[in-house]
mmCIF file as gemmi writes it, N, C-alpha and C atoms, coordinates in Angstrom:
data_model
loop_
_atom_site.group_PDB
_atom_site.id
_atom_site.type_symbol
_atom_site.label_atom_id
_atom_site.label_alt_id
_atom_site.label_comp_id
_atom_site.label_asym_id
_atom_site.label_entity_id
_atom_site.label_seq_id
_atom_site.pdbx_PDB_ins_code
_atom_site.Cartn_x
_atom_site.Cartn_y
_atom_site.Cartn_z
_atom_site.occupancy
_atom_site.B_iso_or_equiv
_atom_site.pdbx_formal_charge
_atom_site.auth_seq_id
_atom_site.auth_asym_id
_atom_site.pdbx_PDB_model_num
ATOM 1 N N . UNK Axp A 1 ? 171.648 199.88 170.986 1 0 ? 1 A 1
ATOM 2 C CA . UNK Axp A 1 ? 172.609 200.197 169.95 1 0 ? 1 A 1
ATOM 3 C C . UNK Axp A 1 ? 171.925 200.237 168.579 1 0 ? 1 A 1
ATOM 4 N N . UNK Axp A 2 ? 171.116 199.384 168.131 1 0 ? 2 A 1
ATOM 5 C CA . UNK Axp A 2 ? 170.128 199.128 166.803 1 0 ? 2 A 1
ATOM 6 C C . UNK Axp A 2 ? 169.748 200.758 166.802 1 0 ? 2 A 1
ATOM 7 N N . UNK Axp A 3 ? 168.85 201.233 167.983 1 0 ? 3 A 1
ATOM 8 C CA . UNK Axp A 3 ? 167.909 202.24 167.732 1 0 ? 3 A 1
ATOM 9 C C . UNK Axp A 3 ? 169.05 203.455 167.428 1 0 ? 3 A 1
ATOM 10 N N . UNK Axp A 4 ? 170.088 203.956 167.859 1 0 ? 4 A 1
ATOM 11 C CA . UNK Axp A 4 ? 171.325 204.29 167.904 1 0 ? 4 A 1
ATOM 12 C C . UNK Axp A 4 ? 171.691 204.244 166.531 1 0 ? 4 A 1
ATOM 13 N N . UNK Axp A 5 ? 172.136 203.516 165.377 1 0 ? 5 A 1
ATOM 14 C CA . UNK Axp A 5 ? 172.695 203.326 164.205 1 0 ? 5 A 1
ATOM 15 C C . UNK Axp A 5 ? 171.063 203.768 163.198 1 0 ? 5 A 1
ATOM 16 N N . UNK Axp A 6 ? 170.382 202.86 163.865 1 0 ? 6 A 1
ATOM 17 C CA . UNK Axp A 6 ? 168.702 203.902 163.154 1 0 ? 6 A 1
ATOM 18 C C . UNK Axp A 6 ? 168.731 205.255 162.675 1 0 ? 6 A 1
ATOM 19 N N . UNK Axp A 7 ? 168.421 205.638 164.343 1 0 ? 7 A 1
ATOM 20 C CA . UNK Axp A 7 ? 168.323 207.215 164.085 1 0 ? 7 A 1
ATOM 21 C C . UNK Axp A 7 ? 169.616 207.768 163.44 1 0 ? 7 A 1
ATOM 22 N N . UNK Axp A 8 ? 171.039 207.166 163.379 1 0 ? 8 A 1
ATOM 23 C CA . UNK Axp A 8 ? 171.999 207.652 162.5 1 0 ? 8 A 1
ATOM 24 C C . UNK Axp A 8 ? 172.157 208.236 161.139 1 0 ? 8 A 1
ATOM 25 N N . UNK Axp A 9 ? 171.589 206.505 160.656 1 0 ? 9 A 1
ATOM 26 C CA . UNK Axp A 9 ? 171.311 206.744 159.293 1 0 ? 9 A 1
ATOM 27 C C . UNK Axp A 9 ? 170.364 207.928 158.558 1 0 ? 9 A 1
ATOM 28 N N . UNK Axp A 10 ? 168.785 207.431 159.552 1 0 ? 10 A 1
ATOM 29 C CA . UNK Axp A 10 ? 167.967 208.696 159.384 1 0 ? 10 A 1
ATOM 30 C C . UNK Axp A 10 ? 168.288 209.567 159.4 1 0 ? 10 A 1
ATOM 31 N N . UNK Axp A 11 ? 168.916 210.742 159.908 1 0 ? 11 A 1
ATOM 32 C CA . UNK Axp A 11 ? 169.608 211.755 159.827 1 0 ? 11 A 1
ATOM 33 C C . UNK Axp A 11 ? 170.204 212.389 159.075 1 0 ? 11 A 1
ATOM 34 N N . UNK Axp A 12 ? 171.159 211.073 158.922 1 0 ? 12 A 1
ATOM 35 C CA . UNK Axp A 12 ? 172.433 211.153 157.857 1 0 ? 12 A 1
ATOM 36 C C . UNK Axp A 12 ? 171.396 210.969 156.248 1 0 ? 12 A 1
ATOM 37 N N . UNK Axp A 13 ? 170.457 210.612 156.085 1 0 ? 13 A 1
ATOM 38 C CA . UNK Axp A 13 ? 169.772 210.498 154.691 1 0 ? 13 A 1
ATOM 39 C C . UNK Axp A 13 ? 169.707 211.483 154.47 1 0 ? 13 A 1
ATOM 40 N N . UNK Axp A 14 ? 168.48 212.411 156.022 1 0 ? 14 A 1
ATOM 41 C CA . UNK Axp A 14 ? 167.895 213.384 155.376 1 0 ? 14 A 1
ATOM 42 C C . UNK Axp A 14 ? 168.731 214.837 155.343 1 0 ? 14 A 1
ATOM 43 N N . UNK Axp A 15 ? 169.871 214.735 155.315 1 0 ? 15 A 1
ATOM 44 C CA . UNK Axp A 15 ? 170.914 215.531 155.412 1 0 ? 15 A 1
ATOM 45 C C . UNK Axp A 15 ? 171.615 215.998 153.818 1 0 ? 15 A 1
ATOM 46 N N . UNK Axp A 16 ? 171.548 214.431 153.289 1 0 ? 16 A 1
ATOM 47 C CA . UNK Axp A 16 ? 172.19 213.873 151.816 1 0 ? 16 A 1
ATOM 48 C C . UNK Axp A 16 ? 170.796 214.351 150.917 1 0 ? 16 A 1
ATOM 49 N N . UNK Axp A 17 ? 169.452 214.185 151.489 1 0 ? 17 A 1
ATOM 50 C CA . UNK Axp A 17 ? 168.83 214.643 150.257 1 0 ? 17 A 1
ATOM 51 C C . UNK Axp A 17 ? 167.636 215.653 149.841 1 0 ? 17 A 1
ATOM 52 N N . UNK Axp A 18 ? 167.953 216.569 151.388 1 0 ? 18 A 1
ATOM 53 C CA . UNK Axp A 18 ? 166.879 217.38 151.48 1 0 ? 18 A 1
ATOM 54 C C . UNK Axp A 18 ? 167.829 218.663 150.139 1 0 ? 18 A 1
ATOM 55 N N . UNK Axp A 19 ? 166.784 219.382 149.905 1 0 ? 19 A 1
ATOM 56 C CA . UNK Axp A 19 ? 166.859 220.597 149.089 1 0 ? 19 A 1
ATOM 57 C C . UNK Axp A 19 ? 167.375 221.589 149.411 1 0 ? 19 A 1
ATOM 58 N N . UNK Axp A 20 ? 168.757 222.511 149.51 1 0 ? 20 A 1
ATOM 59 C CA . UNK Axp A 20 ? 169.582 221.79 148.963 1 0 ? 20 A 1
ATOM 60 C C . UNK Axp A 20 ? 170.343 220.794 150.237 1 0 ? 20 A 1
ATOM 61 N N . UNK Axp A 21 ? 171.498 220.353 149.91 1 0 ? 21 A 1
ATOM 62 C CA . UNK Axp A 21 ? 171.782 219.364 150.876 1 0 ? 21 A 1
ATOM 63 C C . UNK Axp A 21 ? 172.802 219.972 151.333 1 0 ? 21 A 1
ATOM 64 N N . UNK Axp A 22 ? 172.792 219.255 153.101 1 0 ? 22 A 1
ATOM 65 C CA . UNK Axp A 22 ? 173.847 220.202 153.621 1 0 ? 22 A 1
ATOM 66 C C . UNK Axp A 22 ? 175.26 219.856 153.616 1 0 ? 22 A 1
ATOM 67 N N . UNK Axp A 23 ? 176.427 220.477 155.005 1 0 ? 23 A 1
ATOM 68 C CA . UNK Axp A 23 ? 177.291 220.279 154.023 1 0 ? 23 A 1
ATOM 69 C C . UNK Axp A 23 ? 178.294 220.062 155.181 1 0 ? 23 A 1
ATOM 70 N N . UNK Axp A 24 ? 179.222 219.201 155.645 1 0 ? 24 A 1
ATOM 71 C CA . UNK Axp A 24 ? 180.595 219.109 156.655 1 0 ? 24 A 1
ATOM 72 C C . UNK Axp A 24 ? 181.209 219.567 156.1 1 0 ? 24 A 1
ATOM 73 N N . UNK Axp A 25 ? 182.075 220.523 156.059 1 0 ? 25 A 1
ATOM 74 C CA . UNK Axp A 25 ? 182.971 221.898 156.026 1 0 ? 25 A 1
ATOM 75 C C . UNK Axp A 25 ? 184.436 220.776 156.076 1 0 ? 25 A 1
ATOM 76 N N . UNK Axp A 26 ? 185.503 219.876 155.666 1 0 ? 26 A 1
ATOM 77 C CA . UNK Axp A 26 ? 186.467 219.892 156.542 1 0 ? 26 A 1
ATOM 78 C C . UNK Axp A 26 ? 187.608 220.289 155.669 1 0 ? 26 A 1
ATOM 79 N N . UNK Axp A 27 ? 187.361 221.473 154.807 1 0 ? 27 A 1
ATOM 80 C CA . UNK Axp A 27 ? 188.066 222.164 154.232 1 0 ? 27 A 1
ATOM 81 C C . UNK Axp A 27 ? 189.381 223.033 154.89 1 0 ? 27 A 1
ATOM 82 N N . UNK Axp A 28 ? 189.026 223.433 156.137 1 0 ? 28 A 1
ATOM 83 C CA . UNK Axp A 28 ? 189.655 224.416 156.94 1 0 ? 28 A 1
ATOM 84 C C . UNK Axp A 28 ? 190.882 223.891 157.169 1 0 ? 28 A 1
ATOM 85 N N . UNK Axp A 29 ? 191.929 224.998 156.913 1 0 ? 29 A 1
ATOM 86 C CA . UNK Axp A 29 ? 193.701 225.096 157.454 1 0 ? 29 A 1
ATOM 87 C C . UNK Axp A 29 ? 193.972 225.853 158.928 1 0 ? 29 A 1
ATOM 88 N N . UNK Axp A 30 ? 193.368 226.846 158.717 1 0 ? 30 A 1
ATOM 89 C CA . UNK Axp A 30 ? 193.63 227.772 159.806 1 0 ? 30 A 1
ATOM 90 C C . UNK Axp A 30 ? 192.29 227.89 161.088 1 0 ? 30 A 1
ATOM 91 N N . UNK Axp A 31 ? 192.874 228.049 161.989 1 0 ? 31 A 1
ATOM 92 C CA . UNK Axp A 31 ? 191.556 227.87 163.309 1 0 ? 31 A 1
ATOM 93 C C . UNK Axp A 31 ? 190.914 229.03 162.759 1 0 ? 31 A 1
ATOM 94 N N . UNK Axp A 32 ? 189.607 229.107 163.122 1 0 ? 32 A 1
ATOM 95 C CA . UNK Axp A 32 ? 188.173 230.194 162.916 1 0 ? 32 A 1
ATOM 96 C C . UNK Axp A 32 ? 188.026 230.476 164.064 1 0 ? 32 A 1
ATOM 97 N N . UNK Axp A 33 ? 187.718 230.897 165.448 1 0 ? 33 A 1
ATOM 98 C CA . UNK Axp A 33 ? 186.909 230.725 166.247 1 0 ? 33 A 1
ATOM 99 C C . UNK Axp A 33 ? 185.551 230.953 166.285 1 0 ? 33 A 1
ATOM 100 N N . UNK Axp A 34 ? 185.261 231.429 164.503 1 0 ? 34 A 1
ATOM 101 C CA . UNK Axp A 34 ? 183.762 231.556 164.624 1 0 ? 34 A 1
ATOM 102 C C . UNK Axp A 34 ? 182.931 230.524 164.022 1 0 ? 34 A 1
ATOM 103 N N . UNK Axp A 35 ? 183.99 229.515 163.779 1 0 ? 35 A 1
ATOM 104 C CA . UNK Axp A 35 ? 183.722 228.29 163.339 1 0 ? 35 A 1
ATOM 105 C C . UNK Axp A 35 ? 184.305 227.137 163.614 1 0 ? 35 A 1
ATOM 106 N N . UNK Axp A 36 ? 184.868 227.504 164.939 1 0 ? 36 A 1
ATOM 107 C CA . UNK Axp A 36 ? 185.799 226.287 165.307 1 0 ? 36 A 1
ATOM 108 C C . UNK Axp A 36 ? 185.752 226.555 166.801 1 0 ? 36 A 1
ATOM 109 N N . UNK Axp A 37 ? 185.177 225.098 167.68 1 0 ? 37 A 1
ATOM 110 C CA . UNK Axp A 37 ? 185.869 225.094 169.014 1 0 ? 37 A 1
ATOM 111 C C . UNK Axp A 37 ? 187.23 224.177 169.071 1 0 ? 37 A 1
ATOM 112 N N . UNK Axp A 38 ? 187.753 224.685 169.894 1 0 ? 38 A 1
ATOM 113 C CA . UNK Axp A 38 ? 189.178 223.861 170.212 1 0 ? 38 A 1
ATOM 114 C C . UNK Axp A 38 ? 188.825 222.456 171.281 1 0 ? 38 A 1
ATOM 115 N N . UNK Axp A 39 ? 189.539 221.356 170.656 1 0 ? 39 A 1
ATOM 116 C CA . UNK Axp A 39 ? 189.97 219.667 171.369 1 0 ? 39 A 1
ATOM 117 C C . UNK Axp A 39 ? 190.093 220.269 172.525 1 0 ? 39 A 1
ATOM 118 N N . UNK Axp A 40 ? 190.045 220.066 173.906 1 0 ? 40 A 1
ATOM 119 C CA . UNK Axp A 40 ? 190.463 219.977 175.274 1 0 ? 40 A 1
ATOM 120 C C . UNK Axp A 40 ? 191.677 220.037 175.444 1 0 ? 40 A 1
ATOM 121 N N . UNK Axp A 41 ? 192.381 219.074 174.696 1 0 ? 41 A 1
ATOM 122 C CA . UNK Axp A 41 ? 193.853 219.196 175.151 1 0 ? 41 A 1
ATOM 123 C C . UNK Axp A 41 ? 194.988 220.09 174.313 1 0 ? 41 A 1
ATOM 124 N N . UNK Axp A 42 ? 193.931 221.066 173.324 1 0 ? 42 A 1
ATOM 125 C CA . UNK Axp A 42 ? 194.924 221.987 173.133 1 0 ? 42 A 1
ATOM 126 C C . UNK Axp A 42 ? 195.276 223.268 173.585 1 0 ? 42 A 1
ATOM 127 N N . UNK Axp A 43 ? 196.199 223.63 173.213 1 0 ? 43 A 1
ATOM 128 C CA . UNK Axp A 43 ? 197.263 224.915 174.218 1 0 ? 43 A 1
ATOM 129 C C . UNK Axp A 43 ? 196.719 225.878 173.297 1 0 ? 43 A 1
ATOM 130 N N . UNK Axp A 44 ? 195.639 226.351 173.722 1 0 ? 44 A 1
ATOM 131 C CA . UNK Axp A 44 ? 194.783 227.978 173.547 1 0 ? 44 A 1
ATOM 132 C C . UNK Axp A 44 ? 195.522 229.335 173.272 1 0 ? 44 A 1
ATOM 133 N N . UNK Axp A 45 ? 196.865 229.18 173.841 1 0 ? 45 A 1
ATOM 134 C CA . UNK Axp A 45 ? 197.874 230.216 173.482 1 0 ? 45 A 1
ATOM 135 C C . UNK Axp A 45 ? 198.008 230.092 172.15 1 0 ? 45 A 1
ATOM 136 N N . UNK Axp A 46 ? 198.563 228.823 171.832 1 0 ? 46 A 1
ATOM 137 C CA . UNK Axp A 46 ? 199.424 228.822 170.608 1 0 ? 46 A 1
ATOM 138 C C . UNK Axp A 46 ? 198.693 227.945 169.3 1 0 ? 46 A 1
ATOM 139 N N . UNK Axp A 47 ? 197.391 227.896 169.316 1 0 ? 47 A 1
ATOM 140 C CA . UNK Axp A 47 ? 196.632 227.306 168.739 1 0 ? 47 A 1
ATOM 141 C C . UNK Axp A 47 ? 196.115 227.851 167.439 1 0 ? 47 A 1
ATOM 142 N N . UNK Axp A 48 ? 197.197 227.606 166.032 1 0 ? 48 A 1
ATOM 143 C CA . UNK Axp A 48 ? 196.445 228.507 164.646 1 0 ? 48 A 1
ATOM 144 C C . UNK Axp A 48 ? 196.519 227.389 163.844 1 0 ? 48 A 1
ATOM 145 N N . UNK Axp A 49 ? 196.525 226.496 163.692 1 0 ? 49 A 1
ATOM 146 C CA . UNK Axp A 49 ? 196.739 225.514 162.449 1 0 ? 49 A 1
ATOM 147 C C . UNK Axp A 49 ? 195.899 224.472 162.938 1 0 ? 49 A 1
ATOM 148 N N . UNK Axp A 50 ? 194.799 224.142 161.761 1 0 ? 50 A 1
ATOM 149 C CA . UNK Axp A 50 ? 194.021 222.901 162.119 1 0 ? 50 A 1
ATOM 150 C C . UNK Axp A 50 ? 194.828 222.078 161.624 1 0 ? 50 A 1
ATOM 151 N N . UNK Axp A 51 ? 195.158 220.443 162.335 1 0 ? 51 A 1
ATOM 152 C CA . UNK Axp A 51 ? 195.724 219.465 162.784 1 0 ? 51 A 1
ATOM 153 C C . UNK Axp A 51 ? 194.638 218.036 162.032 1 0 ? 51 A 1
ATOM 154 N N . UNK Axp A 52 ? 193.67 218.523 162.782 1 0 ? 52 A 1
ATOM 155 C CA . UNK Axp A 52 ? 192.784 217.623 162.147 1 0 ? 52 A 1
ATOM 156 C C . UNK Axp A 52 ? 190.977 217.75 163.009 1 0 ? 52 A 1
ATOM 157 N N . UNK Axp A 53 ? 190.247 216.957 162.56 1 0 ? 53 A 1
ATOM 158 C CA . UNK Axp A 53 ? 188.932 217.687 162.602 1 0 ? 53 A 1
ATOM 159 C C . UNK Axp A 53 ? 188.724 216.68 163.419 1 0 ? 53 A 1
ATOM 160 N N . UNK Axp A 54 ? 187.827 217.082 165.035 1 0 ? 54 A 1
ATOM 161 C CA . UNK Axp A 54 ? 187.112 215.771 165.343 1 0 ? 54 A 1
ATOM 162 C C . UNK Axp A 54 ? 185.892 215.444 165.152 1 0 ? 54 A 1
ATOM 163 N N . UNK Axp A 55 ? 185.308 216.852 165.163 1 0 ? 55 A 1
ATOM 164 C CA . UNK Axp A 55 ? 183.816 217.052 163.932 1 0 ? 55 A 1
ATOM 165 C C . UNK Axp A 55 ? 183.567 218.42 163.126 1 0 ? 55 A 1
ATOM 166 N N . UNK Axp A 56 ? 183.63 217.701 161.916 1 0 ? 56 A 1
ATOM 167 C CA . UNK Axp A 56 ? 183.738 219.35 161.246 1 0 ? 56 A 1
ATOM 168 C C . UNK Axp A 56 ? 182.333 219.541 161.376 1 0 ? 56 A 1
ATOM 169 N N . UNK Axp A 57 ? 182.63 221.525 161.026 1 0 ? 57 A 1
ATOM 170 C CA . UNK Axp A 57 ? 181.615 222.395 161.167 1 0 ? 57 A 1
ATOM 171 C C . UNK Axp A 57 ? 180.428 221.863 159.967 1 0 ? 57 A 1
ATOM 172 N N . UNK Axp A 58 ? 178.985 222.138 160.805 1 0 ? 58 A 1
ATOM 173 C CA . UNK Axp A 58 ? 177.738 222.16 159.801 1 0 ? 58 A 1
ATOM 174 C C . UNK Axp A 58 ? 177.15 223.1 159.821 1 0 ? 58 A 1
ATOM 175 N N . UNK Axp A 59 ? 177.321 223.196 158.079 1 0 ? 59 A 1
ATOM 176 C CA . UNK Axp A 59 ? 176.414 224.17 157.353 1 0 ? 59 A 1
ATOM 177 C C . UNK Axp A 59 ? 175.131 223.92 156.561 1 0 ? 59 A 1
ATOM 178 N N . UNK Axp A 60 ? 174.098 224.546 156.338 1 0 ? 60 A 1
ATOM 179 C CA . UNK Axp A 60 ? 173.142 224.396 155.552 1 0 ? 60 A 1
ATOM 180 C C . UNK Axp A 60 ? 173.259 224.135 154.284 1 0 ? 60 A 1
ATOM 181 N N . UNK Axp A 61 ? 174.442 224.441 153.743 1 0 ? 61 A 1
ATOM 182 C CA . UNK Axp A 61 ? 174.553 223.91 152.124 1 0 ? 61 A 1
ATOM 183 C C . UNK Axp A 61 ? 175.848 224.476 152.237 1 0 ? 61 A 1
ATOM 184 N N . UNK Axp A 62 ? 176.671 224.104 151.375 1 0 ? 62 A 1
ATOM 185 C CA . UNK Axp A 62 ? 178.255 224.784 150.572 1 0 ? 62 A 1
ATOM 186 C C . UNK Axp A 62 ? 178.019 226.043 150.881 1 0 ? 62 A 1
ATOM 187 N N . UNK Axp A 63 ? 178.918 226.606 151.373 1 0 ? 63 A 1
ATOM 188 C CA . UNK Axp A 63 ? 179.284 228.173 151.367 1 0 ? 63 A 1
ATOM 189 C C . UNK Axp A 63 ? 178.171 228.934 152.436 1 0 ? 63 A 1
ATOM 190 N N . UNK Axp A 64 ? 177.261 228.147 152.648 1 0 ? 64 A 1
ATOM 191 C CA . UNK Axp A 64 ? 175.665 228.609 153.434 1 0 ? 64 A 1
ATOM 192 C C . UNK Axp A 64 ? 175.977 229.057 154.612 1 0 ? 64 A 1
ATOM 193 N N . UNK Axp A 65 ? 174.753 229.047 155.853 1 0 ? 65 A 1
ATOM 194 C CA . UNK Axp A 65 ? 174.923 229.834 156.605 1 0 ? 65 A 1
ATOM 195 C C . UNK Axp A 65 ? 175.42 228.617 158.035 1 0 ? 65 A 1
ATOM 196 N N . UNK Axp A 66 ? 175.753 228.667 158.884 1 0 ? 66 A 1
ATOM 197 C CA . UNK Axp A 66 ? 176.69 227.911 160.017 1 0 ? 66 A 1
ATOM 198 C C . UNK Axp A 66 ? 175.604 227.578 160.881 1 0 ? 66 A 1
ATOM 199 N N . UNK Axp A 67 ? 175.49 225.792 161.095 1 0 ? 67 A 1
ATOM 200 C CA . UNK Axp A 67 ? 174.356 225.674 161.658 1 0 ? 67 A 1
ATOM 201 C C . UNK Axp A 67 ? 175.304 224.936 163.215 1 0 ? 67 A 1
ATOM 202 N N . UNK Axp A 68 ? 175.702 224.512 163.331 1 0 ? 68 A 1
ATOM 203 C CA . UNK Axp A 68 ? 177.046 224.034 164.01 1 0 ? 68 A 1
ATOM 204 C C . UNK Axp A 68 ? 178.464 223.979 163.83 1 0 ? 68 A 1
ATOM 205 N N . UNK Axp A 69 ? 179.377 224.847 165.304 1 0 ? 69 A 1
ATOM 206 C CA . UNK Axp A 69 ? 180.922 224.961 164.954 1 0 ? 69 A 1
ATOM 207 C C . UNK Axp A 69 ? 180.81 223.718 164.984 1 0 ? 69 A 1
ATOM 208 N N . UNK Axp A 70 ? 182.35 223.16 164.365 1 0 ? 70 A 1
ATOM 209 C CA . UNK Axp A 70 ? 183.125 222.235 164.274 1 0 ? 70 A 1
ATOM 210 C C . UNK Axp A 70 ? 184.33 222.149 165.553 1 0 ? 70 A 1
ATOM 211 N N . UNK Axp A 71 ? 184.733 220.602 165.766 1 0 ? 71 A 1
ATOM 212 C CA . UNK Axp A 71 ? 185.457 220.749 166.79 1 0 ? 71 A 1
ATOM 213 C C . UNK Axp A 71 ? 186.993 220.223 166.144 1 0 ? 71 A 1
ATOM 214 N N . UNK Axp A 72 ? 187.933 220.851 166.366 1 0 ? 72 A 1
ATOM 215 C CA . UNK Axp A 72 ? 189.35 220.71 165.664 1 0 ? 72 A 1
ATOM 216 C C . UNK Axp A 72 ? 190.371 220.565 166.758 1 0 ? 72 A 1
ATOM 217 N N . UNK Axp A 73 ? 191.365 219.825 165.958 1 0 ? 73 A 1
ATOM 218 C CA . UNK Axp A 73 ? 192.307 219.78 167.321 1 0 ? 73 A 1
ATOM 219 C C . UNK Axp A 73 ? 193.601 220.716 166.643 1 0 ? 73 A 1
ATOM 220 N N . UNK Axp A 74 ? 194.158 221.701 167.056 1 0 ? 74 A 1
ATOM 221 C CA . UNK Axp A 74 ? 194.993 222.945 166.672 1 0 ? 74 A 1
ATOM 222 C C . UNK Axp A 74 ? 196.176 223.292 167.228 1 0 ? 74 A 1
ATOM 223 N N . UNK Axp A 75 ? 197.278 223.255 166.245 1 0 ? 75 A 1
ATOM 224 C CA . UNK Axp A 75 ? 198.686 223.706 167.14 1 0 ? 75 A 1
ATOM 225 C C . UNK Axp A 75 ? 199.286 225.004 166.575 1 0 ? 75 A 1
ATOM 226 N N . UNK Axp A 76 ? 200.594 225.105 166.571 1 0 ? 76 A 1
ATOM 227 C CA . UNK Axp A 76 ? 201.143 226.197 166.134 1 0 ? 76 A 1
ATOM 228 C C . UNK Axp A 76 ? 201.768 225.627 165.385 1 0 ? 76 A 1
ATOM 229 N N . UNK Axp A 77 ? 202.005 227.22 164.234 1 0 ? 77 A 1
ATOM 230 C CA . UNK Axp A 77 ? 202.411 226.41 162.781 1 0 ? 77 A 1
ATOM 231 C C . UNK Axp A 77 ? 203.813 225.381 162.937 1 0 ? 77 A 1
């Protein structure tokens, strides 16, 4: 678990202070699918409104280019 919260932090530093720094997105209202996978237990039919984030999307900086979707859980409005 130690080595686990380690490599966390590490990560999480060099995330906060590399040039420029990157960025968790959890701005989003509406599902993306080009930036959003859907929770498991949601209904794929009727799925347009983000609900809430279980990991938002990573980007290389604000507004930058999409380095990982985000995973959201999504219903209808």
């Amino acid at each position: 678990m130690h080595n686990y919260v380690t490599q966390c932090a590490r990560v999480t530093w060099q995330m906060a202070t590399q040039q420029t720094t990157m960025w968790l997105c959890t701005r989003d209202t509406c599902l993306d699918e080009e930036k959003h996978n859907l929770w498991w237990s949601c209904d794929k039919s009727e799925a347009s409104v983000v609900k809430f984030f279980v990991w938002p999307a990573l980007y290389d900086c604000e507004n930058g280019n999409l380095l990982v979707k985000g995973m959201v859980y999504a219903e209808a409005e």
